[in-house]
DOMAR-88054 format. One line per 8 residues: number of its first residue (from 1); their letters; for each residue x, y, z negated of C-alpha. Coordinates in Angstrom, 1 decimal, padded with zeros to 4 digits. Layout:
N
NUM) A) X:Y:Z | ...
This chain:
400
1) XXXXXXXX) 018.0:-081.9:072.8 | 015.9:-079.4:071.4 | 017.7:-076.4:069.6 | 016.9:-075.2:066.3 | 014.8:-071.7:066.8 | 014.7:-068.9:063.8 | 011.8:-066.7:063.8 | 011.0:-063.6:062.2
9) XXXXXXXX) 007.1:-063.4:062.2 | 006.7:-065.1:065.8 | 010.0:-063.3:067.3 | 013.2:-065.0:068.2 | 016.4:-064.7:066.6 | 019.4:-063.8:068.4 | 021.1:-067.1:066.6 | 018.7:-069.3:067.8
17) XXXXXXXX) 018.7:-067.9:071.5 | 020.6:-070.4:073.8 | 023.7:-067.5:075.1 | 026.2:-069.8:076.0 | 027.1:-069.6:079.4 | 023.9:-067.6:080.4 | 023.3:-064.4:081.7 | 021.7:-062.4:079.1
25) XXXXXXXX) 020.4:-058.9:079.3 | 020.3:-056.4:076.4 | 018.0:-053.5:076.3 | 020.6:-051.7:074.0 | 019.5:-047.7:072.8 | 022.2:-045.8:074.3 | 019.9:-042.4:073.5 | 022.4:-039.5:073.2
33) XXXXXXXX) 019.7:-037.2:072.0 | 019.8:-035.5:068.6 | 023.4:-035.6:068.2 | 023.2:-039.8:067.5 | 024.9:-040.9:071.0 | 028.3:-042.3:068.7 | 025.7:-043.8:065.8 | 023.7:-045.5:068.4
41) XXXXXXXX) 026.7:-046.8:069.8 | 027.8:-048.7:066.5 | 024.5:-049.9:065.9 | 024.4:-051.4:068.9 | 027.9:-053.3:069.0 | 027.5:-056.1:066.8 | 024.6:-057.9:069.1 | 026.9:-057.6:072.0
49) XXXXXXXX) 030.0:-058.8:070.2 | 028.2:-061.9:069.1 | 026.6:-062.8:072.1 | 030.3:-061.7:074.1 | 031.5:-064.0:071.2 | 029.6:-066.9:072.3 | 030.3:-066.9:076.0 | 027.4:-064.9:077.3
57) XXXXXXXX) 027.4:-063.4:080.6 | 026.6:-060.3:079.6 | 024.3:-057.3:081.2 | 023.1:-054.6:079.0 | 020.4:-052.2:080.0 | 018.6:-048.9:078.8 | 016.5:-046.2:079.7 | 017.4:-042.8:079.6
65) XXXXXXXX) 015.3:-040.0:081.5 | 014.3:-039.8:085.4 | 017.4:-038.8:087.3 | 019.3:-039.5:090.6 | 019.1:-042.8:091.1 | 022.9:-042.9:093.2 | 024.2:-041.8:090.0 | 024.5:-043.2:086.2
73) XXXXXXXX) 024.1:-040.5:083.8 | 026.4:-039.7:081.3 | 025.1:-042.0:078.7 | 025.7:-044.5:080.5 | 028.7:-044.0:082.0 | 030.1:-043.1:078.2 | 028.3:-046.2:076.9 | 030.5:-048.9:079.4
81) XXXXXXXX) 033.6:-046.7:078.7 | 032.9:-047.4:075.1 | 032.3:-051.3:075.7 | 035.4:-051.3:077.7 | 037.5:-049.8:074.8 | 035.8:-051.9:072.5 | 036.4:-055.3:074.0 | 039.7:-054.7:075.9
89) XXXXXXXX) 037.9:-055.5:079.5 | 037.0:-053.7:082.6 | 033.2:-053.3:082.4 | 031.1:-053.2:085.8 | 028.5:-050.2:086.4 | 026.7:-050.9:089.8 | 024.7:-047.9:091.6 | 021.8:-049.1:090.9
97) XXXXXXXX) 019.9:-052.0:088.9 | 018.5:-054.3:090.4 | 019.3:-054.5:094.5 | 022.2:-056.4:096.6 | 025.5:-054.8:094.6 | 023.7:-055.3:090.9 | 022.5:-059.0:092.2 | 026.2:-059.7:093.5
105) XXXXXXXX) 028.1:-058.5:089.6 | 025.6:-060.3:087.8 | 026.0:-064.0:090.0 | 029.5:-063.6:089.4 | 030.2:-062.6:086.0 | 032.1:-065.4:084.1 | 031.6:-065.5:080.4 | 032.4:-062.7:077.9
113) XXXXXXXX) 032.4:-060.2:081.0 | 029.9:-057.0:080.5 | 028.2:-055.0:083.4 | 026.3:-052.1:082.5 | 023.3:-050.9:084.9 | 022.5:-047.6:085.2 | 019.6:-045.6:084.0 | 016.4:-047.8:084.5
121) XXXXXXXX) 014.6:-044.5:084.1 | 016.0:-043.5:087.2 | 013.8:-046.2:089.3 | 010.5:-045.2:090.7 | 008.8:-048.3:089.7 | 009.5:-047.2:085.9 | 006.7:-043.7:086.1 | 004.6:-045.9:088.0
129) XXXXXXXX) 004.7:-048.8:085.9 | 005.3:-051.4:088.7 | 006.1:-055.2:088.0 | 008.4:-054.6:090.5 | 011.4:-053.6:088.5 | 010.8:-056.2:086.3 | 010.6:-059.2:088.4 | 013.8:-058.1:090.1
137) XXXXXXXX) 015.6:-058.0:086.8 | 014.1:-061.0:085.5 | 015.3:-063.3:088.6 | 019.0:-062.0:087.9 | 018.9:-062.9:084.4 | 018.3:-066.4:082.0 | 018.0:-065.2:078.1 | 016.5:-061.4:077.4
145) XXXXXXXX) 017.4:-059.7:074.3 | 015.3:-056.5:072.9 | 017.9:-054.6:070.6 | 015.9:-051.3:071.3 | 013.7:-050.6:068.0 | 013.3:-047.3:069.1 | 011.8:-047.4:071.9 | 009.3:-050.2:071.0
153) XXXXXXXX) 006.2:-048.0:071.3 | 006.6:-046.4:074.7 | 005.0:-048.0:077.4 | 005.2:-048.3:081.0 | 008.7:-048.8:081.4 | 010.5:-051.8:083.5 | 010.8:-054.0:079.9 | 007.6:-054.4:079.0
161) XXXXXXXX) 007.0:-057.4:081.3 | 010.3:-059.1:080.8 | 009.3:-061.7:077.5 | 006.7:-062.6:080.0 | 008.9:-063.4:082.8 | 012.0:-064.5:081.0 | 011.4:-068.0:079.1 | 014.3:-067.6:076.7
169) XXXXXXXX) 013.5:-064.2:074.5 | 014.7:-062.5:071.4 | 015.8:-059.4:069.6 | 019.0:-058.3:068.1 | 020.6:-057.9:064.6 | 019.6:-053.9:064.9 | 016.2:-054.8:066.0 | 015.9:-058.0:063.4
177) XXXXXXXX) 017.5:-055.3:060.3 | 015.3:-052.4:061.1 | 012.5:-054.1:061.0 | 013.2:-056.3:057.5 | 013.8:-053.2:056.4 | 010.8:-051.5:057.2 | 008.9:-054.3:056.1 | 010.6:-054.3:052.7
185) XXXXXXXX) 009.0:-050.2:052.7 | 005.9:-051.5:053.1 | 005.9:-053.8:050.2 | 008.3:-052.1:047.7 | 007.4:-051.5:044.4 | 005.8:-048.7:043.1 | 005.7:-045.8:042.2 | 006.1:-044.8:046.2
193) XXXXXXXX) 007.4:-041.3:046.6 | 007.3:-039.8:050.5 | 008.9:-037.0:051.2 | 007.8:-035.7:054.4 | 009.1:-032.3:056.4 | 009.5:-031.4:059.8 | 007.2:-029.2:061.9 | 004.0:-029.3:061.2
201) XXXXXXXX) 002.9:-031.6:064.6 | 000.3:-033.7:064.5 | 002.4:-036.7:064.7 | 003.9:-036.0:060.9 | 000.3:-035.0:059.8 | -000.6:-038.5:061.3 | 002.5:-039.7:059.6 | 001.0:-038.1:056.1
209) XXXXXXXX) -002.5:-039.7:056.7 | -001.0:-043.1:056.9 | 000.8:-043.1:053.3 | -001.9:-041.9:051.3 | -002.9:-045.1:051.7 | 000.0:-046.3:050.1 | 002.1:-043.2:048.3 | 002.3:-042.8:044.8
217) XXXXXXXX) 003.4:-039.4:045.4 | 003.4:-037.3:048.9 | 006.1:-034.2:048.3 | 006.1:-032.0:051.8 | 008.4:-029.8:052.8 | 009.7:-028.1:056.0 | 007.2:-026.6:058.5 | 004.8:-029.0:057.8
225) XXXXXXXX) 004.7:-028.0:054.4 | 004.1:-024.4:055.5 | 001.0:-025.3:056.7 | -000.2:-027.2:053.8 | 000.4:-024.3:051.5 | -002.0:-022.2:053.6 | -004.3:-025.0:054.2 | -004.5:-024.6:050.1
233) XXXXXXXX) -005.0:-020.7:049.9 | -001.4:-019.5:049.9 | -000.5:-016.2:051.5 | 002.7:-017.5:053.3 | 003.3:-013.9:054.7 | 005.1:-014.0:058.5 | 006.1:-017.7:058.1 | 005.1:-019.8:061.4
241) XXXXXXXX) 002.1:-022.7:060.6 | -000.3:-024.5:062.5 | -003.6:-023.0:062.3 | -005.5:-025.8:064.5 | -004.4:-028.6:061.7 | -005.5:-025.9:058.8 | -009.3:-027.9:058.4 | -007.9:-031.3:058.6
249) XXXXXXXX) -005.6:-030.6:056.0 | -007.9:-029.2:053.8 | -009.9:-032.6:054.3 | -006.7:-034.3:053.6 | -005.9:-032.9:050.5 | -009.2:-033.5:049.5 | -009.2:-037.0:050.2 | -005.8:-037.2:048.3
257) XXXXXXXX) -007.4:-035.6:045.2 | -009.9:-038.2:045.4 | -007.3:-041.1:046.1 | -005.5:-039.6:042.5 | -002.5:-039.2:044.9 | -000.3:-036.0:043.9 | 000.7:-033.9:047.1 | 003.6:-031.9:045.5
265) XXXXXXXX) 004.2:-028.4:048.1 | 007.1:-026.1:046.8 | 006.5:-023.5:044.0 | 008.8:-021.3:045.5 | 011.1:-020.8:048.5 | 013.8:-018.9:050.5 | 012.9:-016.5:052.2 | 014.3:-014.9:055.4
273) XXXXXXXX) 013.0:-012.6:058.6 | 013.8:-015.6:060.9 | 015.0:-019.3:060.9 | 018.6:-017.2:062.0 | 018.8:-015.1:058.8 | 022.2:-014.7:057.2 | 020.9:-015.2:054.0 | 017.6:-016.5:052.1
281) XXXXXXXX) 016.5:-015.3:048.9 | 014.4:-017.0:046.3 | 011.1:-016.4:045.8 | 008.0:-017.5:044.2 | 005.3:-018.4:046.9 | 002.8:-016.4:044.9 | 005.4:-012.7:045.6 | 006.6:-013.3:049.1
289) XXXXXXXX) 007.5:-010.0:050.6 | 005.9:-008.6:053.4 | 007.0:-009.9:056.8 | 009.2:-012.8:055.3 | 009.1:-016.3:056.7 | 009.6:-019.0:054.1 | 012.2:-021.0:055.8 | 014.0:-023.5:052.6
297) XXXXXXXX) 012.8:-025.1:049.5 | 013.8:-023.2:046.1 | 015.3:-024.1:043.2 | 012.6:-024.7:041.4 | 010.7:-026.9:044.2 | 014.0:-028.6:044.7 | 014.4:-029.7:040.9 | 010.7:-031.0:040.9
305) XXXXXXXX) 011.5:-033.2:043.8 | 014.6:-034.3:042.1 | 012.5:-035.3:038.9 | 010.2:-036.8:041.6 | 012.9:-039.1:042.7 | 014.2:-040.5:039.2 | 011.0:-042.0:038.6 | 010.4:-043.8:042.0
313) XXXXXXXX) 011.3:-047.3:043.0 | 010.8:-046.7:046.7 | 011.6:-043.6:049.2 | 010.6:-043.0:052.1 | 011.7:-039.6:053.6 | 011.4:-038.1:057.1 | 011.7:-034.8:058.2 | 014.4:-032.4:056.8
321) XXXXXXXX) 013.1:-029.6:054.0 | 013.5:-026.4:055.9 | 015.3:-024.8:058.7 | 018.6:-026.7:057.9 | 020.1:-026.2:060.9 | 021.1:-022.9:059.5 | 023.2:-023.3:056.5 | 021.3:-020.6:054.1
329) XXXXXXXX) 018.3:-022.7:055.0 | 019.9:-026.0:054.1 | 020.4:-026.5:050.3 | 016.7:-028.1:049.8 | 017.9:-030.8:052.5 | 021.4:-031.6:051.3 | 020.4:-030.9:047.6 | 017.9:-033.8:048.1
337) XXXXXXXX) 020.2:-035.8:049.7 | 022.7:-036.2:047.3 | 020.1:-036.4:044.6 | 018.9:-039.5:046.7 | 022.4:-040.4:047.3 | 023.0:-040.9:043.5 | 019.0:-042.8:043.0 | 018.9:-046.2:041.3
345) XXXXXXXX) 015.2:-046.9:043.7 | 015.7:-050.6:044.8 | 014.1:-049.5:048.5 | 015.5:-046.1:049.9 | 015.0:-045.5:053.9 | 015.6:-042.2:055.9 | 013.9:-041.2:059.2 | 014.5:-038.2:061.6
353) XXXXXXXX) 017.1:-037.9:064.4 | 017.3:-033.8:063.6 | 017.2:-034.9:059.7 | 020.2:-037.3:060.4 | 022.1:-035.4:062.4 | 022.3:-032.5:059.6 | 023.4:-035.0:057.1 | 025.9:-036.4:059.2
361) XXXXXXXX) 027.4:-032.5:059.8 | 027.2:-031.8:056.3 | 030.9:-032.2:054.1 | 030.0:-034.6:051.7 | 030.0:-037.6:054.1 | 026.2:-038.0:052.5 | 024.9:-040.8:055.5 | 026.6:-044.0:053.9
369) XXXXXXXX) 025.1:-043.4:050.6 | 021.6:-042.6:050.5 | 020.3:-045.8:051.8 | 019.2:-047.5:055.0 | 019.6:-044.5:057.6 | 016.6:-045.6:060.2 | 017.3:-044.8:063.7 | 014.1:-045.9:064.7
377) XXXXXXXX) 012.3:-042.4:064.9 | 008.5:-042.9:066.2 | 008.4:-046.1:067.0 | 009.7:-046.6:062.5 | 006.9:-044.6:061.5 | 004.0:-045.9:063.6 | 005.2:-049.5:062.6 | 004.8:-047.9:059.1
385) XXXXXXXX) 001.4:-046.3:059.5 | 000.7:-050.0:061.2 | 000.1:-048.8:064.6 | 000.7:-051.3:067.7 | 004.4:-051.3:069.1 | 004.1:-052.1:073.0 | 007.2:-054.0:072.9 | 007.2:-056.0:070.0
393) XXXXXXXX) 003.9:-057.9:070.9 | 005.0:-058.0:074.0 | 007.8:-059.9:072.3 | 005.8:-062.1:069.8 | 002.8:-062.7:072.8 | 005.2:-064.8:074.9 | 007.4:-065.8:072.2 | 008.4:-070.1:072.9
């Protein structure tokens, strides 16, 4: 009897995936970087409670960085204590991922039981982007389940071949939310206000080109900010900027004059003599003092934004506003935050790992409030600026 399938756009549903009874592997985003390790954690427990729920053998799988292969980082190792806490089980962690000892855990799980493998990143075949890996992981396994967002535009790694070699292929609830939800950016109602910090890489600039095609509004802070304001003439004094993006800037916010799109920079800032300063002082960006860096929004800038935000429908912000890791440089981060917090937009989505991480520290408990808190990072963003994600064609390709 053929089985009901749900798709999403050509990808398969984890509730139409065939678990029971099978050996399924989960590329889960076990990621401890930027302070996320316990959010990631969370996000990634209710595809392996419904698939434990349903009798699936279960394996779960990541990819952290290159290490000792005789040895599970600590990521992992905290991710199958975790599981084991979570479910009430003993959960296996073999040496390595795919040889005899991983082979012989996997034939002989019984359903509801969990093994973890270790760091796939730790295999050679991973930096030289082998089949290798992937065969060997695909003959141990029957259903394979991409709950990994993240990670969806990196390539060369041991899962890229895996919807081609495993018949029976999905994605999780994380991976199915994260991307409705993105989708629902794309298409939400205007006006469209971005607000977009962070250093001033290319990446975010890239990240800027990509939504004046569909901003309303573009309000920059942060580094990136920085630049713009000099790419537009201010004297910005001793604060840091990119000098080799200053021309394409100044094409962009040509281009965005043209386009009738309004880039709102601050009016003024704080100001300190480094990112460490004990103290930041308002000023207007046409006074800065001699040898100051501006390092926060001010409370003028902050207002605007704020003003900015009642009138939008959807919101999209990434990056955080200035050097918020220091609290004298935080109040144009968390100011916006609970202003966003308190927003009646239908369509409100947060990117940044650094960004999250200094909403999660701050005392107002902001995270659960300001609307769907992406932990997509890049591979968000490029989806956004509708770049190609490795993984999820490689997903939709050899979908059945």
């Amino acid at each position: 009897m053929t089985e009901t399938v749900e798709t999403y756009e050509g990808l398969r549903l984890l509730g139409g995936l065939p678990l029971e009874g099978r050996r399924v592997l989960v590329r889960a985003d076990f990621d401890a970087s930027e302070g996320l390790a316990a959010d990631r954690f969370r996000l990634a427990l209710p595809t392996l409670e419904a698939a434990r729920a349903r009798g699936a053998k279960l394996i779960v799988a990541t990819s952290q960085t290159v290490g000792d292969a005789s040895k599970a980082p600590p990521e992992i190792e905290a991710a199958a204590s975790r599981l084991a806490e979570a479910f009430g089980i003993d959960v296996f962690v073999p040496d390595e991922c795919a040889g005899d000892a991983a082979k012989k855990i996997i034939q002989e799980l019984r359903p509801g039981q969990v093994c973890v493998l270790p760091d796939l990143g730790s295999e050679p075949e991973d930096t030289e982007n082998d089949r290798g890996l992937a065969e060997r992981l695909g003959a141990l396994v029957d259903v394979y389940v991409n709950d990994a967002f993240a990670v969806s535009h990196k390539k060369g790694t041991p899962f890229d071949p895996l919807p081609r070699l495993v018949r029976e292929h999905g994605i999780g609830l994380w991976f199915e939310r994260e991307l409705a939800t993105l989708d629902r950016l794309k298409q939400g109602p205007a006006p469209f206000l971005a607000v977009i910090g962070g250093p001033a890489t290319r990446e975010n600039f890239a990240l800027l080109e990509a939504l004046l095609r569909r901003a309303t509004r573009i309000a920059v802070g942060g580094a990136l900010g920085n630049s713009l304001l000099k790419a537009r003439g201010a004297d910005l004094q001793a604060t840091l900027v990119n000098d080799e993006l200053l021309a394409e800037m100044r094409s962009f916010l040509s281009r965005a004059r043209d386009r009738k799109v309004e880039v709102v920079l601050p009016t003024d800032v704080l100001v300190g003599e480094s990112p460490s300063a004990e103290l930041g002082l308002p000023k207007d960006l046409k006074a800065l003092p001699q040898a100051a860096q501006a390092l926060d929004l001010g409370p003028q800038s902050l207002e605007r934004l704020k003003q900015e935000l009642v009138r939008a429908k959807t919101v999209l912000w990434s990056g955080a506003l200035g050097a918020c890791e220091n609290p004298a440089f935080s109040g144009g981060t968390l100011g916006f935050a609970q202003a966003l917090a308190a927003s009646t937009a239908p369509v409100r989505v947060v990117f940044d790992g650094p960004l999250i991480s200094a909403l999660i520290r701050s005392t107002d408990d902001l995270v659960p409030k300001i609307g769907f808190v992406s932990t997509s990072g890049r591979a968000g963003l490029e989806y956004i600026e509708g770049r190609t994600l490795p993984a999820l064609e490689a997903l939709r390709g050899g979908a059945t």
